[in-house]
C-alpha positions as a Markdown table, in Angstrom:
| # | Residue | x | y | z |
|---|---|---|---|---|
| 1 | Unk | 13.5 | 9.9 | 10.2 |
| 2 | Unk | 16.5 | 10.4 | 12.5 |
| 3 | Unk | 19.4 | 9.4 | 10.2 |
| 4 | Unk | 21.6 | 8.7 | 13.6 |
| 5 | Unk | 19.1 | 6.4 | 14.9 |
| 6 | Unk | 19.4 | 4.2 | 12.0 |
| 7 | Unk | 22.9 | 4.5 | 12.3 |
| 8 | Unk | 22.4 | 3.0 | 15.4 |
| 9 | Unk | 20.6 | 0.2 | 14.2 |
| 10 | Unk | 22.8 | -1.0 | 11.4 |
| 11 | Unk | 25.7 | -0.6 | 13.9 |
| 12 | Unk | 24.0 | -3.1 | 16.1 |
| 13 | Unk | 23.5 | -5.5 | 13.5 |
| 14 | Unk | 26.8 | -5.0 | 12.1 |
| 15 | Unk | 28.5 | -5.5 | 16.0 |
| 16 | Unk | 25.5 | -8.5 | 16.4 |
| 17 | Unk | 26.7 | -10.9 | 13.3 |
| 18 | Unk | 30.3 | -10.3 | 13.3 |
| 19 | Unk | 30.8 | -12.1 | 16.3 |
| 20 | Unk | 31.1 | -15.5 | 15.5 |
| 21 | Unk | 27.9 | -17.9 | 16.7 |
| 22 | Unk | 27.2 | -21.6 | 16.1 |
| 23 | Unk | 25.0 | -20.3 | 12.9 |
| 24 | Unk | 28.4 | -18.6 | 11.3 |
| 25 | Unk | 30.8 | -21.8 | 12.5 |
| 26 | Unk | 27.8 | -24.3 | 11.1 |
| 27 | Unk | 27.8 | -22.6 | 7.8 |
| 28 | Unk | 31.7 | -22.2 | 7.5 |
| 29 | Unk | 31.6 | -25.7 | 8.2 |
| 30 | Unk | 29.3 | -26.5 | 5.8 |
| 31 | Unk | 30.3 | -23.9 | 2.6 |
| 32 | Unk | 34.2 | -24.5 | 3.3 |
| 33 | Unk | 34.0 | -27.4 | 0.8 |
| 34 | Unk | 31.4 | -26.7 | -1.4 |
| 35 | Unk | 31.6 | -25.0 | -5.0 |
| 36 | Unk | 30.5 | -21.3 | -5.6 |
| 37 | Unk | 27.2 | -22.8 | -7.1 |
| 38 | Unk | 26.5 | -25.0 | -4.4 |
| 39 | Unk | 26.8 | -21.9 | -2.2 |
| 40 | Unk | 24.4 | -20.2 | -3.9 |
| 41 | Unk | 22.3 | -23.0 | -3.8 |
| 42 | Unk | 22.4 | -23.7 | 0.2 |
| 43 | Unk | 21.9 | -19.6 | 0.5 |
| 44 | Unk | 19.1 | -20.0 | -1.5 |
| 45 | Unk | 17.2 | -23.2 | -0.4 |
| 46 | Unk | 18.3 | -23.2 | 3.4 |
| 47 | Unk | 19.9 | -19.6 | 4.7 |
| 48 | Unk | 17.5 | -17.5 | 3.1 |
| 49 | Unk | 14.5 | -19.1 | 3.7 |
| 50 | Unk | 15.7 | -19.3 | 7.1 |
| 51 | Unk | 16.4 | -15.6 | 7.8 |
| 52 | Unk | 13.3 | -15.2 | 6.0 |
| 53 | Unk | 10.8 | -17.1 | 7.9 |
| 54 | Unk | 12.4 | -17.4 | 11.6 |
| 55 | Unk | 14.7 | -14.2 | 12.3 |
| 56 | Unk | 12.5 | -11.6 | 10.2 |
| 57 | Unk | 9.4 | -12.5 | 12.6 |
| 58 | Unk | 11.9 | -12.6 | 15.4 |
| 59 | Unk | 13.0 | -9.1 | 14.7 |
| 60 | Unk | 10.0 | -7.8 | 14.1 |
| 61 | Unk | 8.1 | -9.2 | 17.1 |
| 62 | Unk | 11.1 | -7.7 | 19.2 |
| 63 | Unk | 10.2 | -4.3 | 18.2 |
| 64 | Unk | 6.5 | -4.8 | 18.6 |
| 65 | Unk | 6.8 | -7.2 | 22.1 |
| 66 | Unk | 10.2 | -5.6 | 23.6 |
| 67 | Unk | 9.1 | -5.6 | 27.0 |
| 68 | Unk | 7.2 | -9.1 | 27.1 |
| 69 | Unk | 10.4 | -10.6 | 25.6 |
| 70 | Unk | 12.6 | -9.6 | 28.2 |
| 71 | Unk | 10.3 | -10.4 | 30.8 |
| 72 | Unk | 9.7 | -14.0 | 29.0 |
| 73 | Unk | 13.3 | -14.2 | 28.8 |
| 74 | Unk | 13.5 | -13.6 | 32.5 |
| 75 | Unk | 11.3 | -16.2 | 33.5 |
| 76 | Unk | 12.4 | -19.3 | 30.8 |
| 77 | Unk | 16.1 | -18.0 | 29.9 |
| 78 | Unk | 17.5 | -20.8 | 32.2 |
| 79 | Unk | 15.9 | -23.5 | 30.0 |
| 80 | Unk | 16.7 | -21.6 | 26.8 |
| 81 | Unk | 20.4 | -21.6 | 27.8 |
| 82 | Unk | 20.6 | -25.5 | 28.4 |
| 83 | Unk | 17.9 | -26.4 | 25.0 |
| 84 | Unk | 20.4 | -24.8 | 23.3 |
| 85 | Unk | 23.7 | -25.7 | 24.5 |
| 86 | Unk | 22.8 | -29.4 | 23.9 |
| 87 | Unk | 21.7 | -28.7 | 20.4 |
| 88 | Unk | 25.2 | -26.7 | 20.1 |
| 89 | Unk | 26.5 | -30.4 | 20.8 |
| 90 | Unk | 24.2 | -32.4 | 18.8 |
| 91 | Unk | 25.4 | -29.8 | 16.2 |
| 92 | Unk | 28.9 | -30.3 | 16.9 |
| 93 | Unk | 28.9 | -34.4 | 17.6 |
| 94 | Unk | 27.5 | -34.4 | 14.0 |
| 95 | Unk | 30.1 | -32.1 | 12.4 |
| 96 | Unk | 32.9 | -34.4 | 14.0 |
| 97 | Unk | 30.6 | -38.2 | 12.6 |
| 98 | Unk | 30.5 | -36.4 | 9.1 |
| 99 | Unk | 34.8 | -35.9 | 9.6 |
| 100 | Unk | 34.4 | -39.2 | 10.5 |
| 101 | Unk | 32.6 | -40.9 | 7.4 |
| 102 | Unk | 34.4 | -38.3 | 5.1 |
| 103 | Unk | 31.6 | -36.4 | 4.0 |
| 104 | Unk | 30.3 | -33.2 | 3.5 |
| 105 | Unk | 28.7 | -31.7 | 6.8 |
| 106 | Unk | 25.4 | -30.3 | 6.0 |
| 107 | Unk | 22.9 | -27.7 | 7.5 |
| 108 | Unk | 19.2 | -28.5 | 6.7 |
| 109 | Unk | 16.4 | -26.1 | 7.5 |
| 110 | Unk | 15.2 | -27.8 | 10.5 |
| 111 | Unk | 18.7 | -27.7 | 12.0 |
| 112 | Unk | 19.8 | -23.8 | 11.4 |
| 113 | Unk | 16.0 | -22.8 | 12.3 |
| 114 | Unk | 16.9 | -24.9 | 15.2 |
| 115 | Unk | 19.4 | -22.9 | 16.0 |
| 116 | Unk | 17.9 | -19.3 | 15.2 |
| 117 | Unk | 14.9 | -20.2 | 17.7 |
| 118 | Unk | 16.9 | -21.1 | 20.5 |
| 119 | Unk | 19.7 | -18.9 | 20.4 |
| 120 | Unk | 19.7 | -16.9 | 23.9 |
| 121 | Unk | 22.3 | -14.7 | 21.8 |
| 122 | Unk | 18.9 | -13.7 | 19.5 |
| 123 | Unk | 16.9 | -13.3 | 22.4 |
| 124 | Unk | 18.9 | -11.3 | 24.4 |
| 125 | Unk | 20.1 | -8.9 | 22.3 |
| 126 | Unk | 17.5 | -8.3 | 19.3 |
| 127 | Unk | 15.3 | -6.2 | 22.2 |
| 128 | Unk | 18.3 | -4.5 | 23.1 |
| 129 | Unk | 18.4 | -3.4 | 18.9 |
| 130 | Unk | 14.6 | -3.2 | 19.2 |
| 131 | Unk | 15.1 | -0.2 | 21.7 |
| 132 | Unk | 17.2 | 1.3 | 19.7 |
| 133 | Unk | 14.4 | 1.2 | 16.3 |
| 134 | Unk | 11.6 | 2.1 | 18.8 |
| 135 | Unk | 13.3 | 5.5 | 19.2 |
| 136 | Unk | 12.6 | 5.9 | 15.1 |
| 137 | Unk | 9.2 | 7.3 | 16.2 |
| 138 | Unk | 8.1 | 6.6 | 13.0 |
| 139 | Unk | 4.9 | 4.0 | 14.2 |
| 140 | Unk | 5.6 | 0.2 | 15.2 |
| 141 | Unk | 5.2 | -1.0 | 11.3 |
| 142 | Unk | 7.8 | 0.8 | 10.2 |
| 143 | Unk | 10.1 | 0.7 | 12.9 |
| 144 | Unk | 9.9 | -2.9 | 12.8 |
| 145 | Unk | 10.2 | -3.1 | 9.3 |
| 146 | Unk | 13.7 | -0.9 | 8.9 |
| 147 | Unk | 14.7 | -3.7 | 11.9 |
| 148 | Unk | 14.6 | -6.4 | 10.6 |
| 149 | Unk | 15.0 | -5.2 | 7.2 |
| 150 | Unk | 18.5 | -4.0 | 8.3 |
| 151 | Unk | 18.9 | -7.3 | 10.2 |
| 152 | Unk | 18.0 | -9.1 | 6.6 |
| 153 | Unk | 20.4 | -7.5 | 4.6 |
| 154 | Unk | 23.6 | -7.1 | 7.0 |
| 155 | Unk | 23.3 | -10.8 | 7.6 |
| 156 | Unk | 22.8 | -11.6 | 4.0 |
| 157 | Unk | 26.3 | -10.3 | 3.7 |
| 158 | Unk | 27.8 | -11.1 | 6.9 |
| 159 | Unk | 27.1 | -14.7 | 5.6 |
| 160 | Unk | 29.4 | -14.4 | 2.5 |
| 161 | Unk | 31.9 | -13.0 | 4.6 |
| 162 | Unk | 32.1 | -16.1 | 6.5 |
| 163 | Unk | 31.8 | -18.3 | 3.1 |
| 164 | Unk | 34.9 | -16.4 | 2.5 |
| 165 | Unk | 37.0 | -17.2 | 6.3 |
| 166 | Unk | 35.9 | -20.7 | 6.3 |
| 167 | Unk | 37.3 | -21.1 | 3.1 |
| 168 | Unk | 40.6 | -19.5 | 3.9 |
| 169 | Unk | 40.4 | -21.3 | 7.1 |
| 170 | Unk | 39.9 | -24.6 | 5.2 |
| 171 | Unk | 42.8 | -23.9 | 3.3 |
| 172 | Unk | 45.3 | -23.2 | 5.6 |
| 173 | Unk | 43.9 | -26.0 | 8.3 |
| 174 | Unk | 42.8 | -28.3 | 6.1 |
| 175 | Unk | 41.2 | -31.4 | 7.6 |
| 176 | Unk | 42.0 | -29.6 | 11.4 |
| 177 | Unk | 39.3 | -27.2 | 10.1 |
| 178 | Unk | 36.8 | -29.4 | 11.3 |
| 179 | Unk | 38.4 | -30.0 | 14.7 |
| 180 | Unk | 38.7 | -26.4 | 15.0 |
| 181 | Unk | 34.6 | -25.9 | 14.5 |
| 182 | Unk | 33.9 | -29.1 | 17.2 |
| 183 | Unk | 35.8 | -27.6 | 19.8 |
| 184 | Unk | 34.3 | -23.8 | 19.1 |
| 185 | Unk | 31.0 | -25.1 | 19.4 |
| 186 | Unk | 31.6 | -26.8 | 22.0 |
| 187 | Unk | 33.1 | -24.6 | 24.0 |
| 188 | Unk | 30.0 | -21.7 | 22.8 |
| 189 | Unk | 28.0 | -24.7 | 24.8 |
| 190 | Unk | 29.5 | -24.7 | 27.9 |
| 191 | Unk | 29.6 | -21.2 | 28.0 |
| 192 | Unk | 25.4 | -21.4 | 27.4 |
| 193 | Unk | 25.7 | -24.0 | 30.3 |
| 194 | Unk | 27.7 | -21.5 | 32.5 |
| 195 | Unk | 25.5 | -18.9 | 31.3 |
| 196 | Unk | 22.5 | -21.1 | 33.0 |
| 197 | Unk | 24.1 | -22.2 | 35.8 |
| 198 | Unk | 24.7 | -18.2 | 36.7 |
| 199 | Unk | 21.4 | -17.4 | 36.3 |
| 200 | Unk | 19.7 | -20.2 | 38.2 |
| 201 | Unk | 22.4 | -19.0 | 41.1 |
C-alpha cells in the first residue's frame, strides 16, 4: 500500500472538514451550551449515527460510483444547489426562533442527515477524494473502506474541535453567538444559490 497515497487521502479529509459547513456551524450552535455529558450524548445518539449511516455509504459509493456521481452531479447539481440552500435557511430561520424563545437550538437526525444528503460540498468533492483512494490499487473494497474509514475518524475529531470553537466563541460573543451562526448560514445559502444560478448560466 502506497503510504503517500494515504497521505493523500487523510490530507483531503483533513483540508475537507476544516472548512467550516452548515453541519460544523449547526453543531457549534447546538454543543456551545450544552454540558460535556450532553455532548457526548448528541455525538452519540445524533452525530455518530449520522456519519455512520449517511456519509460512510456516501464515501464508499464515491469510490465505487466516481464517474456516475460526477456525471449525476452534472445533470441534477442545479437542483441540489437550491434544495439545499433553502434547507441552509430553514436551518438558520430555526436557530434564530430558538434565540427567540430562549432555548437550546437542537440538531435531530433527520435534520443533520438532511444536511449530509444534500450538501453539494459532499458531492462535489468526496469523488475528487475518491480519485485520490482509487489510485490505492489495492481492489474497490478496500480502497473504499480506508476512505471512508479515514473520512470516519478525521470527522469524529474535527467535530470536537468545533465543540471546542463554539464554545470559545460562545464565550466571548455570548448571546451574538447565535447572530453570528444565522448570518453564516445564511450567507453559505446564497452562495449555494449563486452557485446555481452560475451553473444554470
Amino acid at each position: 500500500m502506497d503510504i503517500n497515497i494515504v497521505n493523500k487521502i487523510v490530507l483531503f479529509w483533513v483540508i475537507f472538514f476544516i472548512t467550516p459547513g452548515p453541519v460544523w456551524l449547526s453543531v457549534m450552535e447546538v454543543t456551545r451550551n450544552l454540558s460535556f455529558a450532553k455532548i457526548w450524548t448528541f455525538f452519540f445518539k445524533i452525530f455518530l449515527p449520522v456519519n455512520l449511516s449517511i456519509q460512510v455509504p456516501q464515501a464508499i459509493i464515491c469510490v465505487i460510483f466516481v464517474e456516475y456521481i460526477l456525471n449525476i452531479f452534472s445533470n441534477v447539481g442545479f437542483w441540489l444547489y437550491i434544495s439545499s440552500g433553502l434547507y441552509i435557511i430553514y436551518l438558520a430561520f430555526k436557530v434564530m426562533n430558538s434565540k427567540r424563545l430562549n432555548i437550546n437550538s437542537q440538531l435531530g437526525f433527520v435534520n443533520l442527515a438532511m444536511v449530509m444528503l444534500l450538501s453539494p460540498k459532499i458531492w462535489l468533492l468526496f469523488p475528487s477524494g475518491a480519485v485520490i483512494a482509487i489510485q490505492l490499487q489495492q481492489g474497490m473494497l478496500i480502497n473504499s473502506a480506508l476512505f471512508a474509514s479515514s473520512m470516519l475518524i478525521i470527522s469524529i475529531l474535527m467535530f470536537f474541535i468545533y465543540v471546542i470553537i463554539g464554545k470559545i466563541g460562545a464565550k466571548l460573543l455570548k448571546d451574538n453567538f447565535t447572530y453570528l451562526t444565522f448570518v453564516l448560514l445564511i450567507l453559505f445559502a446564497l452562495f449555494l444559490f449563486y452557485e446555481a444560478i452560475d451553473l444554470a448560466s
